[in-house]
Phi, psi and omega in degrees: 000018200274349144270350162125358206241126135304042275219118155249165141238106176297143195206158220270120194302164218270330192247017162218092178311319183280357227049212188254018158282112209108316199266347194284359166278351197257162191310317187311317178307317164304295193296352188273277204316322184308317187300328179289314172301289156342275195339297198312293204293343164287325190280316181202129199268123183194172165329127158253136162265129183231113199252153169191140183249150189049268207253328170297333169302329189288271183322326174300312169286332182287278165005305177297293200314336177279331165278161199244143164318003238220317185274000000 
């Protein structure tokens, strides 16, 4: 934070072995990113932004969507 920034990186979860196809659509995924989210925000409560490039792009938004204003 020494600069201002929080920084995760999501990475393809330890239990879909097969990757993220299929799953990245699903409530779970949403519910992996919302703990991440959650997590940031117990470190430092501040803005979060869910950045993705290609197909992450994808996960980010089911990710937004999935949150309340609250979040």
């Amino acid at each position: 934070m020494r600069h201002g920034f929080l920084v995760a990186v999501i990475d393809v979860p330890s239990d879909q072995t097969a990757g993220m196809s299929g799953f990245r659509l699903s409530p779970d995924h949403a519910a992996d990113i919302a703990a991440v989210v959650g997590w940031l925000h117990a470190a430092a409560p501040a803005g979060v932004w869910l950045v993705g490039t290609s197909c992450d792009a994808i996960s980010a938004v089911i990710g937004a969507g999935e949150m309340t204003p609250a979040e």
